[in-house]
Wavefront OBJ file of the C-alpha trace (Angstrom):
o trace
v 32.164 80.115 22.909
v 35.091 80.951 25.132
v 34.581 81.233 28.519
v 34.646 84.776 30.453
v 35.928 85.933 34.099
v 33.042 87.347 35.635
v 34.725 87.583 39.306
v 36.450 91.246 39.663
v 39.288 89.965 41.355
v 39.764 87.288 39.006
v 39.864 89.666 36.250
v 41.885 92.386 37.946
v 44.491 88.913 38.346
v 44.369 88.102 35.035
v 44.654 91.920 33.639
v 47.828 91.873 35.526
v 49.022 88.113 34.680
v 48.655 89.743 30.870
v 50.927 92.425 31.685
v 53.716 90.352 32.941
v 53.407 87.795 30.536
v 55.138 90.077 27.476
v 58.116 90.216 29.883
v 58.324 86.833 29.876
v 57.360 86.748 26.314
v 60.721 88.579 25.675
v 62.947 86.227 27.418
v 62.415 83.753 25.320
v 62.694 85.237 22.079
v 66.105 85.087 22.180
v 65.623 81.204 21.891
v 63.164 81.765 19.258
v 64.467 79.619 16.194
v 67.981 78.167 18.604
v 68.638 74.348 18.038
v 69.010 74.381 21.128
v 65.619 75.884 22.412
v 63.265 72.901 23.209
v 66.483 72.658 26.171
v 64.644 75.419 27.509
v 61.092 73.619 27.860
v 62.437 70.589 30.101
v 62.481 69.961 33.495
v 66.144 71.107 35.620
v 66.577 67.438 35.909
v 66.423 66.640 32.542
v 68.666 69.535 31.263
v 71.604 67.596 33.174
v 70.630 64.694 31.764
v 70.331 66.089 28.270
v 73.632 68.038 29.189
v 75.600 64.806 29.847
v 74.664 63.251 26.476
v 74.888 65.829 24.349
v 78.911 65.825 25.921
v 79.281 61.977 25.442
v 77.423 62.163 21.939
v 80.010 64.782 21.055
v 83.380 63.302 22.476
v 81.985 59.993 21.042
v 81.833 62.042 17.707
v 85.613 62.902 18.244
v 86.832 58.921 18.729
v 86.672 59.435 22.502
v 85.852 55.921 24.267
v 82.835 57.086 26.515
v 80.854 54.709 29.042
v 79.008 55.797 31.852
v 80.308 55.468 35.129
v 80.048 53.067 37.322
v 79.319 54.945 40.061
v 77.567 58.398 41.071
v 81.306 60.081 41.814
v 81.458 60.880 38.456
v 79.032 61.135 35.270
v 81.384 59.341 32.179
v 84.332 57.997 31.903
v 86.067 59.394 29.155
v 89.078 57.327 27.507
v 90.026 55.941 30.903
v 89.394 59.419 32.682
v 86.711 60.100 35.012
v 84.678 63.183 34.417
v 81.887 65.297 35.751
v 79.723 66.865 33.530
v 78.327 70.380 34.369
v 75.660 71.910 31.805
v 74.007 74.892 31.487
v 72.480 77.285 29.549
v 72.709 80.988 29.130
v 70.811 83.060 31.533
v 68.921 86.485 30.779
v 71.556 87.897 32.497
v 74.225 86.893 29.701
v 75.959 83.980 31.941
v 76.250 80.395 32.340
v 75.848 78.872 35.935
v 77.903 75.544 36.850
v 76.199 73.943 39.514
v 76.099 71.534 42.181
v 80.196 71.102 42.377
v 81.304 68.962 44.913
v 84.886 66.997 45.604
v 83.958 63.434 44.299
v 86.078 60.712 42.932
v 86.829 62.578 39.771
v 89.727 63.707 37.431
v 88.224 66.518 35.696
v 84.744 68.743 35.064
v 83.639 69.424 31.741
v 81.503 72.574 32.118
v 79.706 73.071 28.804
v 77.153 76.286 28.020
v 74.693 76.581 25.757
v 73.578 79.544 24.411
v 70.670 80.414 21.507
v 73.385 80.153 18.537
v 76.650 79.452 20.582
v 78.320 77.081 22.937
v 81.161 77.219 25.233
v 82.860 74.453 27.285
v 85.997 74.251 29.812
v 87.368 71.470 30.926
v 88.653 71.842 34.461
v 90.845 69.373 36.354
v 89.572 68.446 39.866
v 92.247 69.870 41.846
v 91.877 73.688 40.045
v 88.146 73.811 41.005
v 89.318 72.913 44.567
v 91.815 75.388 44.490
v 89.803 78.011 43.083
v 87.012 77.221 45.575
v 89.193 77.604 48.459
v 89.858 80.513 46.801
v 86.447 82.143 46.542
v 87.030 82.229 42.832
v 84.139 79.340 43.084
v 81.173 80.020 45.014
v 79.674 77.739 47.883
v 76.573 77.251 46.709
v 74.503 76.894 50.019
v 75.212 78.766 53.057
v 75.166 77.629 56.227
v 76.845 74.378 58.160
v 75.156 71.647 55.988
v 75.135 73.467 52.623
v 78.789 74.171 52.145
v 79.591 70.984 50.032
v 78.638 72.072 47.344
v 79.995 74.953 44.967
v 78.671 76.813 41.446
v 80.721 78.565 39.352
v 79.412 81.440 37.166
v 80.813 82.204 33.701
v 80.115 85.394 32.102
v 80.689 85.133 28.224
v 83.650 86.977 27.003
v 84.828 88.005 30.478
v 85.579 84.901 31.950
v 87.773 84.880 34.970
v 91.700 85.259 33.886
v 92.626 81.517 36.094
v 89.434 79.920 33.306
v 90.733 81.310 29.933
v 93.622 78.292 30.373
v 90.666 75.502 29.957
v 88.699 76.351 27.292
v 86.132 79.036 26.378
v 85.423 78.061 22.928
v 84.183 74.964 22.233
v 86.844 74.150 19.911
v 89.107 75.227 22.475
v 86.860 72.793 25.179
v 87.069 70.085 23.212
v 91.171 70.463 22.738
v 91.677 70.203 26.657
v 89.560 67.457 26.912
v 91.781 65.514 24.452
v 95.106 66.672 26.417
v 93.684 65.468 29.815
v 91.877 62.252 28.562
v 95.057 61.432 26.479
v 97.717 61.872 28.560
v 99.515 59.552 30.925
l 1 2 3 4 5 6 7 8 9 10 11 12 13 14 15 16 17 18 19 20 21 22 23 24 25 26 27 28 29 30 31 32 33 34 35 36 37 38 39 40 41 42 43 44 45 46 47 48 49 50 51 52 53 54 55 56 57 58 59 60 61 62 63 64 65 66 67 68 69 70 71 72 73 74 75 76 77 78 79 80 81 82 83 84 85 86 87 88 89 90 91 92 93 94 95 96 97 98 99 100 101 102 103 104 105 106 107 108 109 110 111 112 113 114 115 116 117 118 119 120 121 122 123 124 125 126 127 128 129 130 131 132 133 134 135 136 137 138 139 140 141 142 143 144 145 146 147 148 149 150 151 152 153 154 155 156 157 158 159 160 161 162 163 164 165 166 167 168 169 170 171 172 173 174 175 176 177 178 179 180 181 182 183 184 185
């Protein structure tokens, strides 16, 4: 026999804990039946985890030589380039959100997105996102003294910013930069 509230405020909570939770309920229906939807159920940590091998898995899948790096500078070195791998996954709000972009010992930033039944990837060289963060094309992610080391960079699908367009969008597209900066010179 289930159990029942018998405390008013406890049942006054949970009245309004039932309310909210078909708002909530809605968000993730637009995962409902995605390949890509048990991303959802794991912890931030793991999504950038998941994010960087579902990258190398994919360049590997492409004849790309890809180790992990030696160091925490970068996430993979990919045929001879060093790379940092940004990963995220659409938001209710219809964008993607880059994060934690700093100026480490690396050539380039793969930024793939993951939506319910699309994905999206750039491939940025290091000195663009330091350009565009001086900028303010790329946001500091923290404010204050300490915080401004880091940057995020949001990515609204099918209005990304004109300077972005040049490094992928597609992943097709993604995937062709990544080939021109991990194969040349």
């Amino acid at each position: 026999m289930p159990r029942r509230i018998t405390d008013r405020e406890v049942h006054a909570l949970a009245t309004i804990s039932a309310t909210l939770q078909a708002d909530y309920a809605a968000e993730g229906l637009a995962w409902h039946g995605s390949p890509f939807a048990w991303i959802k159920t794991r912890s931030s940590r793991q999504v950038g985890v998941i994010g960087e091998r579902l990258v190398a898995g994919w360049l590997a899948a492409k004849d790309c030589d890809v180790v992990r790096s030696p160091d925490s500078q970068a996430d993979r070195i990919i045929n001879g380039k060093r790379a940092e791998i940004k990963f995220s996954t659409l938001w209710a709000a219809g964008f993607y959100k880059f994060q934690q972009l700093r100026d480490q010992n690396y050539e380039f930033a793969i930024c793939l997105g993951i939506s319910p039944f699309d994905a999206h990837c750039w491939a940025i060289p290091k000195e663009v996102i330091m350009e565009r963060w001086r900028k303010g094309d790329i946001e500091t992610q923290h404010g204050g003294r300490s915080g401004s080391d880091t940057a995020w960079l949001t990515v609204t699908v099918r209005r990304e910013p004109r300077w972005l367009k040049k490094w992928g969008g597609s992943l097709r597209t993604g995937a062709t930069r990544i080939l021109e900066i991990t194969r040349s010179g």
